[in-house]
PAMARRO-324147 format. One record per atom (N, C-alpha, C, CB): residue in one letter; x, z, y. Coordinates in steps of 0.02 Angstrom, whole numbers, padded with zeros to 5 digits, always signed. Glycine has a CB too. Example, Ala and Ser with C-alpha at 12.3 -4.5 7.8 and 13.67 -1.06 7.14 Angstrom:
% residues 2
A+00660+00390-00284/A+00615+00390-00225/A+00660+00390-00165/A+00565+00452-00224/S+00642+00354-00112/S+00684+00357-00053/S+00645+00394+00002/S+00704+00286-00030/
//
This chain:
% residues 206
X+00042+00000-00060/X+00000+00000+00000/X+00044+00000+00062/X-00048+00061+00000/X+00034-00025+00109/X+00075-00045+00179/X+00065+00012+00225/X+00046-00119+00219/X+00131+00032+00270/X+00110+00093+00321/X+00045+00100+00341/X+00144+00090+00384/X+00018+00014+00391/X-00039+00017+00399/X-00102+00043+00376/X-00040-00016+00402/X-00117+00016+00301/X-00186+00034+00268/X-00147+00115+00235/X-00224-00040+00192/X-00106+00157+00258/X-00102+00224+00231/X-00122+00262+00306/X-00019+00244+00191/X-00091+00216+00348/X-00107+00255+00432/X-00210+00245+00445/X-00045+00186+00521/X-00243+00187+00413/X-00297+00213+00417/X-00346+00261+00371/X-00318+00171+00429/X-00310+00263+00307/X-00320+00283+00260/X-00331+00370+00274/X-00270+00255+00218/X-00283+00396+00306/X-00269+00443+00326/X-00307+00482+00389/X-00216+00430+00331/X-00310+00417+00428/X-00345+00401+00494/X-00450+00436+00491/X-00335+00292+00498/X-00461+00396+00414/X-00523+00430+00401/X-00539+00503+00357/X-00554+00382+00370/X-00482+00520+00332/X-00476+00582+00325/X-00488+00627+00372/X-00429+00590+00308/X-00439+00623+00425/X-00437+00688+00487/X-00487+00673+00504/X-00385+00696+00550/X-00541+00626+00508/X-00601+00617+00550/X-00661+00638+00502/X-00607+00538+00579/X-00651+00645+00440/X-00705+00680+00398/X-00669+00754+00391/X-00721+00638+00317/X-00624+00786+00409/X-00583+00848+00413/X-00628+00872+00473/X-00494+00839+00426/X-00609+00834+00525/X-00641+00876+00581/X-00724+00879+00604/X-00606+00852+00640/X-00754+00817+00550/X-00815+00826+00554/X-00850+00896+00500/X-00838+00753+00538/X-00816+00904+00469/X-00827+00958+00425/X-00802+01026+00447/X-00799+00942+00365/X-00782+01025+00515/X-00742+01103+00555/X-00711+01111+00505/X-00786+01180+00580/X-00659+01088+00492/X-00597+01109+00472/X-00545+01082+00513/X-00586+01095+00407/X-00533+01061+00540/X-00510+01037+00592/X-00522+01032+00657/X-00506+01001+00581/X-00542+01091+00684/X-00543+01103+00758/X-00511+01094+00804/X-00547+01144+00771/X-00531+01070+00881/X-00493+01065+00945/X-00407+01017+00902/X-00480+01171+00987/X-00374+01068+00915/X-00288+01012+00901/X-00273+01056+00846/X-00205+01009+00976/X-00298+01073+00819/X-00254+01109+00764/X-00266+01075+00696/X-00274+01189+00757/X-00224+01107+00661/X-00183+01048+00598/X-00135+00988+00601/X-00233+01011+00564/X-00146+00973+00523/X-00072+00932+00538/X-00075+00889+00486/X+00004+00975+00535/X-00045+00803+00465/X-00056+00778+00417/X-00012+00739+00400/X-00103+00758+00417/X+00014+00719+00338/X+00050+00668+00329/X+00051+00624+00266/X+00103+00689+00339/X+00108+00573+00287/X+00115+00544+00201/X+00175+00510+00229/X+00042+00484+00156/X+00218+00510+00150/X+00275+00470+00132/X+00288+00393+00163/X+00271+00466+00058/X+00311+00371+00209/X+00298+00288+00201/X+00353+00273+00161/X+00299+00238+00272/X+00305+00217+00143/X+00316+00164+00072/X+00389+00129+00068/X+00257+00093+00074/X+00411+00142+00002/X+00486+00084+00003/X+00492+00034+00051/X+00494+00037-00063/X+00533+00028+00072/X+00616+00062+00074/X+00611+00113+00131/X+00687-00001+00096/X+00560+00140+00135/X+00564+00197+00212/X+00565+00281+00192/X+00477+00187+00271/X+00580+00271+00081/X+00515+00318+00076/X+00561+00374+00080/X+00459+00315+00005/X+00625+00388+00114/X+00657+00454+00134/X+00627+00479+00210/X+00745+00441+00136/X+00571+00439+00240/X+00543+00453+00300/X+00477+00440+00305/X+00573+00423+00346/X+00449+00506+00371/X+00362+00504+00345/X+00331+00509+00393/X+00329+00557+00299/X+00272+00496+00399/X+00221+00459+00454/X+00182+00544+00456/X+00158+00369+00416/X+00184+00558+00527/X+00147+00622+00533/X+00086+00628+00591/X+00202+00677+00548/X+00051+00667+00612/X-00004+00683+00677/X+00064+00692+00720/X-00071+00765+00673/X+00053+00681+00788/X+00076+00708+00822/X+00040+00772+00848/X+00091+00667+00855/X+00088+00788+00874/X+00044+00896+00921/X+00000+00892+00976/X+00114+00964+00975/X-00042+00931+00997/X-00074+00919+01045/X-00122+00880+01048/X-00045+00906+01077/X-00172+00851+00981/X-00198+00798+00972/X-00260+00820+00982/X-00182+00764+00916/X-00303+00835+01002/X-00385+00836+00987/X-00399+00796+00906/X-00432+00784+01061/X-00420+00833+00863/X-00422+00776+00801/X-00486+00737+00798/X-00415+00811+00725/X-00537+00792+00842/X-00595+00723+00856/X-00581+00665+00916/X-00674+00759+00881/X-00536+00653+00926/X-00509+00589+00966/X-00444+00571+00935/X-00497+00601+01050/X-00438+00584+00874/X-00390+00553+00841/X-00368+00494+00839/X-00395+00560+00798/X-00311+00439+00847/X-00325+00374+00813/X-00250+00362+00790/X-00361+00309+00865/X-00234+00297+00762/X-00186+00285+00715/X-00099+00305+00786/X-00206+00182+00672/X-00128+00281+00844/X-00091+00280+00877/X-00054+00346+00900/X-00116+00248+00912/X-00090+00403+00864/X-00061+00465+00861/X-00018+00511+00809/X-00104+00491+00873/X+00011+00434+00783/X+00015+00450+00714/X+00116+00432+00752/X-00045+00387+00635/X+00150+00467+00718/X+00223+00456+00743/X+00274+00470+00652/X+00246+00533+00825/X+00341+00438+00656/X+00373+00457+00609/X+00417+00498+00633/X+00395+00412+00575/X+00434+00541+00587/X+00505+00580+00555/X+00557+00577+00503/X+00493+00628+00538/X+00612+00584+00487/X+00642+00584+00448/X+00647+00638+00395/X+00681+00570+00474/X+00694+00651+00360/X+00690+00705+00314/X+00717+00778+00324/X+00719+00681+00261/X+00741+00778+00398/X+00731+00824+00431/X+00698+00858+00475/X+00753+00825+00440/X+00649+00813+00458/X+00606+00833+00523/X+00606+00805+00591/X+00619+00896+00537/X+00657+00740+00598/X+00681+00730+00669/X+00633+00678+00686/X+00764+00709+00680/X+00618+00659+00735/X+00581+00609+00772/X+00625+00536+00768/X+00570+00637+00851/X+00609+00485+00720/X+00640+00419+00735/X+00640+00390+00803/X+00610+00374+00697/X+00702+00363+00814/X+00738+00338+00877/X+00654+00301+00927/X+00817+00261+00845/X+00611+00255+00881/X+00582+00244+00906/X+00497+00291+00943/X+00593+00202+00873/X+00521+00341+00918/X+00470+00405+00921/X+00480+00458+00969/X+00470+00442+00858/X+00561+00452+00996/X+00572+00511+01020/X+00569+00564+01079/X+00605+00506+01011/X+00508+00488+01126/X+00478+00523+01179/X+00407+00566+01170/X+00470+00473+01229/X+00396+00580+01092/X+00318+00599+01097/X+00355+00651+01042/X+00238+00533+01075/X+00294+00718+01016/X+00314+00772+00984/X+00279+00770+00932/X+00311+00830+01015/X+00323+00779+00885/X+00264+00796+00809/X+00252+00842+00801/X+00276+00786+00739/X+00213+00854+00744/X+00166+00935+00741/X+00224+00990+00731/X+00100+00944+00661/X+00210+01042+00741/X+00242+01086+00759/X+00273+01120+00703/X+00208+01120+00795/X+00246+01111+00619/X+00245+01123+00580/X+00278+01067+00546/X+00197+01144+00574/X+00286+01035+00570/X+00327+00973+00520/X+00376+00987+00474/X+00365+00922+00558/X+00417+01065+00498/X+00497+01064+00425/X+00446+01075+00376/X+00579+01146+00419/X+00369+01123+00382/X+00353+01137+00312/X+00313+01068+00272/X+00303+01207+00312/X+00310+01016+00316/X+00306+00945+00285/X+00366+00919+00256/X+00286+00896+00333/X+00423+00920+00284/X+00464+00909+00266/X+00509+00942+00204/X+00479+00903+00310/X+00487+00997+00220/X+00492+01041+00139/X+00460+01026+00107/X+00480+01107+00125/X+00410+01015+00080/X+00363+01007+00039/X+00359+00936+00010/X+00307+01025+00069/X+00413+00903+00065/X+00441+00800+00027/X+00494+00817-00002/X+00471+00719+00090/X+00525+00861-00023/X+00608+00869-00051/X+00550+00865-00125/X+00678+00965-00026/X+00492+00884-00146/X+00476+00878-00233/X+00471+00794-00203/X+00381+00932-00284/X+00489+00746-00246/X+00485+00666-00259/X+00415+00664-00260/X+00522+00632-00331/X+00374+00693-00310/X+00295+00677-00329/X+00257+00669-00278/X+00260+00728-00367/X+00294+00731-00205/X+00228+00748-00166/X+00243+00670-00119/X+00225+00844-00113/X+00177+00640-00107/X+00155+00579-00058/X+00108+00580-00005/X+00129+00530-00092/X+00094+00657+00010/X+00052+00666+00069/X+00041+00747+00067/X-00021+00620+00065/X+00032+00771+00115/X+00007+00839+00119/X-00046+00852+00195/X+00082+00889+00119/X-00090+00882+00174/X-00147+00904+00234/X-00147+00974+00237/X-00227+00880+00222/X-00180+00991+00286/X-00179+01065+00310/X-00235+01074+00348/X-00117+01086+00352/X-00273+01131+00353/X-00347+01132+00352/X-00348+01207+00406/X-00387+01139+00258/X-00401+01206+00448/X-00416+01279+00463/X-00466+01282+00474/X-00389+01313+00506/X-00492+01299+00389/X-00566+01313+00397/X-00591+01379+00412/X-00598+01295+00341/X-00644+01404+00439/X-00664+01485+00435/X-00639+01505+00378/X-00743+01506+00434/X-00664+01489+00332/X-00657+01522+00243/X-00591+01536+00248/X-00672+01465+00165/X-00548+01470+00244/X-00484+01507+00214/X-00452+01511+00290/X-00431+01458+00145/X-00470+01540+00324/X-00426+01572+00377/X-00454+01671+00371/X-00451+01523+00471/X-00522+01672+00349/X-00532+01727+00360/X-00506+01778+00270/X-00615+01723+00392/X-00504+01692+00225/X-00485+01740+00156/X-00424+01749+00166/X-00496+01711+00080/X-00388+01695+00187/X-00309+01727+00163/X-00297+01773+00219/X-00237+01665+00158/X-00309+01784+00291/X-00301+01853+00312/X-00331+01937+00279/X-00328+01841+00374/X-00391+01912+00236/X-00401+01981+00202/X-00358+02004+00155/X-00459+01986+00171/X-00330+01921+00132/X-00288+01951+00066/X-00220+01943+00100/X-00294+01902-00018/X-00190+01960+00146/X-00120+01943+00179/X-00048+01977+00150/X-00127+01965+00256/X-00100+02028+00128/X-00032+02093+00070/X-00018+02073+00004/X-00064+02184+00045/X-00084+02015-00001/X-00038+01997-00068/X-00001+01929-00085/X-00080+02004-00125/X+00027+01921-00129/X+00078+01881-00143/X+00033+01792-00143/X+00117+01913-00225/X-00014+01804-00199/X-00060+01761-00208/X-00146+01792-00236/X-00023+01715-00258/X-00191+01731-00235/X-00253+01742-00252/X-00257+01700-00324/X-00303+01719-00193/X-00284+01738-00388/X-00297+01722-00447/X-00374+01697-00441/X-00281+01780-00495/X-00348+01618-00461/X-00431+01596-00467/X-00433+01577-00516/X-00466+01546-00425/X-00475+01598-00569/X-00505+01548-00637/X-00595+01565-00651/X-00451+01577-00725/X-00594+01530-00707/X-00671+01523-00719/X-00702+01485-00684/X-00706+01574-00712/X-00694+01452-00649/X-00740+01384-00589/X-00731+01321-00614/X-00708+01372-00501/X-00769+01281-00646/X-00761+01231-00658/X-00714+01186-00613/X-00816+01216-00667/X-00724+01177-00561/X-00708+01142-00501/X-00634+01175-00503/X-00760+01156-00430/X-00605+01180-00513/X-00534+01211-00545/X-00520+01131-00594/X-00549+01306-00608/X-00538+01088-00617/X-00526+01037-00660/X-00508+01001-00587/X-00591+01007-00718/X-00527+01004-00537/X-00503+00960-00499/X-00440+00969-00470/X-00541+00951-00459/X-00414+00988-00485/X-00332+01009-00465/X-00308+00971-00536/X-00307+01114-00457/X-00263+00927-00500/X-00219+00888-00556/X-00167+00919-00595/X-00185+00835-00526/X-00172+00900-00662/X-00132+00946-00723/X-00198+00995-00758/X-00057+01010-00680/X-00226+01020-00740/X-00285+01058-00769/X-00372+01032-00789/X-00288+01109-00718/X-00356+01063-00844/X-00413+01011-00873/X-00474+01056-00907/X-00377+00955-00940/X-00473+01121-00893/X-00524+01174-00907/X-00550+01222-00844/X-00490+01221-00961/X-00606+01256-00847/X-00624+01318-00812/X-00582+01399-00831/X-00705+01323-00830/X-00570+01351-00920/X-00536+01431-00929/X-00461+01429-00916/X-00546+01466-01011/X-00424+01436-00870/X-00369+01433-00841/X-00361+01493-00775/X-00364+01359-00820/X-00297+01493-00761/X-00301+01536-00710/X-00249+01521-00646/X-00291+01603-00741/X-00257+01485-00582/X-00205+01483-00571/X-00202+01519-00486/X-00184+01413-00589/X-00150+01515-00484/X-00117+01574-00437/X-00130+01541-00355/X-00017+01588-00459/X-00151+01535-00297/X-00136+01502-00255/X-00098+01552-00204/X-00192+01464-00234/X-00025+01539-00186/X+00006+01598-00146/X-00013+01597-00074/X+00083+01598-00151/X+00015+01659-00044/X-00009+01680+00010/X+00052+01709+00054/X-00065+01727-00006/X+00051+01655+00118/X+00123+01661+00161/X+00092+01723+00230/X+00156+01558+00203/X+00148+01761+00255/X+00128+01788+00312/X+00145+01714+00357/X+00171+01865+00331/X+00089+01725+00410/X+00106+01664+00453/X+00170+01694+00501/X+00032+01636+00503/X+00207+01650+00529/X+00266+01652+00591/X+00259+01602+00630/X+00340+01648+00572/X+00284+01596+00685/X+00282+01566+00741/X+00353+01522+00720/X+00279+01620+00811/X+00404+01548+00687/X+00465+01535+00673/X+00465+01480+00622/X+00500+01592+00653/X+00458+01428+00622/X+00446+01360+00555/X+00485+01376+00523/X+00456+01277+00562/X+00561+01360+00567/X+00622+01364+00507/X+00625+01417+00458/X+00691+01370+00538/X+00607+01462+00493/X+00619+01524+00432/X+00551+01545+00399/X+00653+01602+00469/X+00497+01507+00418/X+00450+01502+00362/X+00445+01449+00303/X+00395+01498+00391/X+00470+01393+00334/X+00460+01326+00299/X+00524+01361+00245/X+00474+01236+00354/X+00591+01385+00249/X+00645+01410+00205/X+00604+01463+00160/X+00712+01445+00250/X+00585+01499+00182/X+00534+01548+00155/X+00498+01530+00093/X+00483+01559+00205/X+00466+01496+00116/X+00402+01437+00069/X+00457+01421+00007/X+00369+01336+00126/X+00496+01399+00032/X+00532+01359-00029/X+00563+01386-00076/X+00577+01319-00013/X+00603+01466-00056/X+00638+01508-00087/X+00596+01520-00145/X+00657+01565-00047/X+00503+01514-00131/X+00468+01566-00167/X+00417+01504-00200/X+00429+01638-00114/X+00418+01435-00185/X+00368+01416-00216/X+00375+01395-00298/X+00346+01367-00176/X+00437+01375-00304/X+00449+01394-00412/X+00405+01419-00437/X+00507+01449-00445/X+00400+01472-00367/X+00363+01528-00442/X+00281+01519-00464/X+00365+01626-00415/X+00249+01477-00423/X+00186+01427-00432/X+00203+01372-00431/X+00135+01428-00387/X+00241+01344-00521/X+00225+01268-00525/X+00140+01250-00555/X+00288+01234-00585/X+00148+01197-00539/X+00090+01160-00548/X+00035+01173-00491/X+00064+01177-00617/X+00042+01197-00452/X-00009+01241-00412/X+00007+01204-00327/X+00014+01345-00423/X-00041+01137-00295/X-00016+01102-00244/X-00059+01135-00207/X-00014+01027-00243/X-00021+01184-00161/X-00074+01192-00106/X-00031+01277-00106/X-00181+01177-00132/X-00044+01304-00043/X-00016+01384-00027/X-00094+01369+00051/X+00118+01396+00008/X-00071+01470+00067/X-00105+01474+00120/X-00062+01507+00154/X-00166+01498+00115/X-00090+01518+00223/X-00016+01551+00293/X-00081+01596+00320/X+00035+01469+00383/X-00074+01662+00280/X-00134+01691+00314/X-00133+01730+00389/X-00158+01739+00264/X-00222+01693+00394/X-00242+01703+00461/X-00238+01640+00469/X-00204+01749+00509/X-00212+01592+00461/X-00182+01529+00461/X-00240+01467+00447/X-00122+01532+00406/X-00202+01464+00399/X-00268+01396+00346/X-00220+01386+00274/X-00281+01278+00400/X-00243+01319+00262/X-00225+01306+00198/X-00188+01222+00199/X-00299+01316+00149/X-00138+01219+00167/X-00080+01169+00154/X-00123+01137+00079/X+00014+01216+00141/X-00112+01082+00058/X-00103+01046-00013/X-00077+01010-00002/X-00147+01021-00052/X-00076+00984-00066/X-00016+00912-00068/X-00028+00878-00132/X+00077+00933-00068/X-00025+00810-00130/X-00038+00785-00193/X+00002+00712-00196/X-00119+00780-00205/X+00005+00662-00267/X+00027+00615-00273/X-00013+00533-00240/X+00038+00628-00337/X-00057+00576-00176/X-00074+00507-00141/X-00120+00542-00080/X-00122+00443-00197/X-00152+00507-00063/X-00172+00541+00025/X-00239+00560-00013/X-00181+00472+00118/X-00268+00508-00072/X-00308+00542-00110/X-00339+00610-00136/X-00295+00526-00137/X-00271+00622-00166/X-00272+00647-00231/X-00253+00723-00178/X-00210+00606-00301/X-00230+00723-00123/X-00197+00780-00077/X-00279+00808-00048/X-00130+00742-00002/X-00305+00748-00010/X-00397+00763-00002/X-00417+00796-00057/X-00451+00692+00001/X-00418+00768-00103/X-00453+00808-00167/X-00449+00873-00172/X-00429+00791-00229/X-00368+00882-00186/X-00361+00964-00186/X-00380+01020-00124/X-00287+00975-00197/X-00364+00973-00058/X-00406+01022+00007/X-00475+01026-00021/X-00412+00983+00096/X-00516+00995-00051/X-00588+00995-00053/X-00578+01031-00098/X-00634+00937-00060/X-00545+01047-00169/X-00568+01101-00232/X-00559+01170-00184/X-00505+01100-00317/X-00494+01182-00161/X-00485+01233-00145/X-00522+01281-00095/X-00438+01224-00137/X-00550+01209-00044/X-00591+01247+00019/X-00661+01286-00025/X-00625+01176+00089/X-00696+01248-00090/X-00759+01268-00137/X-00747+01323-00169/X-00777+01220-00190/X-00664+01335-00182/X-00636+01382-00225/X-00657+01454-00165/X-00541+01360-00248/X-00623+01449-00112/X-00610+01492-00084/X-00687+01543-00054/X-00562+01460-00038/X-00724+01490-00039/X-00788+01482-00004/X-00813+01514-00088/X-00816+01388+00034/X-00804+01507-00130/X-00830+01555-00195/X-00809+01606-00184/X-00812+01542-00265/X-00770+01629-00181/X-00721+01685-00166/X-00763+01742-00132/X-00658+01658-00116/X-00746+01692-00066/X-00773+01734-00014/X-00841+01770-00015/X-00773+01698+00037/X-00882+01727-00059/X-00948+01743-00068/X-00964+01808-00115/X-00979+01682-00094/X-00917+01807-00159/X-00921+01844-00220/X-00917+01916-00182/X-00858+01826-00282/X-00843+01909-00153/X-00827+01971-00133/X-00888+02007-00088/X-00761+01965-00096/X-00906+01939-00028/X-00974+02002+00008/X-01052+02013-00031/X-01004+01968+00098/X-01036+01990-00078/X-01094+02024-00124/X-01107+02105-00128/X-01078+02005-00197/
//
């Protein structure tokens, strides 16, 4: 698929993101890999964006540090970009989104002391790729948020081993990160997890 049809591809994502309030005013952040021979560099939101006036033209590259390509380097990418850029050092990952919905801004701040949230028994758990039952259990971790990227995005990485198979963390108070093997398959998992959580949440104020 060509930068183009991934920049609109993407393009109708953030615009069904923010029609669904998960994506409020400028906040969040989105990306994907561009395609051979670029694919050590990646197409991101820029900062400051209103995402309901989003368009492709707000879309800028980086490299694998995070840096703004030569042709980019009068405009700013999201603010969060090393933990995009962390999260491209696994080969598999080809896009990652980030969400701030009520739910998981208000779950992962309740649960902020702990490490991660154990979800199983939900069918909708099959939608996370690699898993193919309800009866499973898997872990989704839980970051203190910082203002500090570098030493969160390093953070993230020191500790994410320890949830393989598991695409997606939260930055509580924050929102919620996934990532998957296509801009697809990355949507998908924001949508299990936002149903997951939104179960969650429900259970508990019972």
């Amino acid at each position: 698929m060509s930068k183009q049809a991934l920049q609109q591809e993407l393009l109708s994502v953030i615009q069904w993101f923010h029609a669904k309030g998960w994506a409020p005013a400028t906040s969040a952040n989105y990306s994907f890999r561009n395609p051979a021979p670029d694919q050590n560099t990646f197409t991101i939101s820029r900062s400051g964006i209103d995402k309901g006036q989003f368009t492709v033209e707000d879309f800028m590259e980086v490299d694998a540090n995070g840096q703004a390509l030569e042709a980019f380097r009068s405009v700013k990418p999201s603010a969060e970009t090393l933990i995009h850029s962390m999260l491209y050092e696994q080969a598999a990952v080809q896009a990652v989104l980030h969400t701030h919905s009520v739910v998981n801004t208000v779950y992962s701040w309740k649960h902020r002391a702990a490490a991660c949230v154990n979800i199983s028994g939900f069918e909708l758990l099959k939608g996370i790729a690699g898993v193919s039952t309800h009866e499973t259990t898997i872990q989704l971790p839980i970051y203190e948020n910082s203002q500090d990227i570098a030493y969160l995005s390093a953070h993230i990485r020191e500790s994410l081993h320890n949830y393989p198979g598991v695409p997606g963390l939260l930055l509580a108070g924050h929102g919620l990160y996934a990532w998957g093997s296509s801009i697809a398959e990355a949507k998908r998992h924001i949508e299990v997890f936002e149903f997951l959580l939104d179960c969650l949440n429900q259970l508990e104020g019972r």
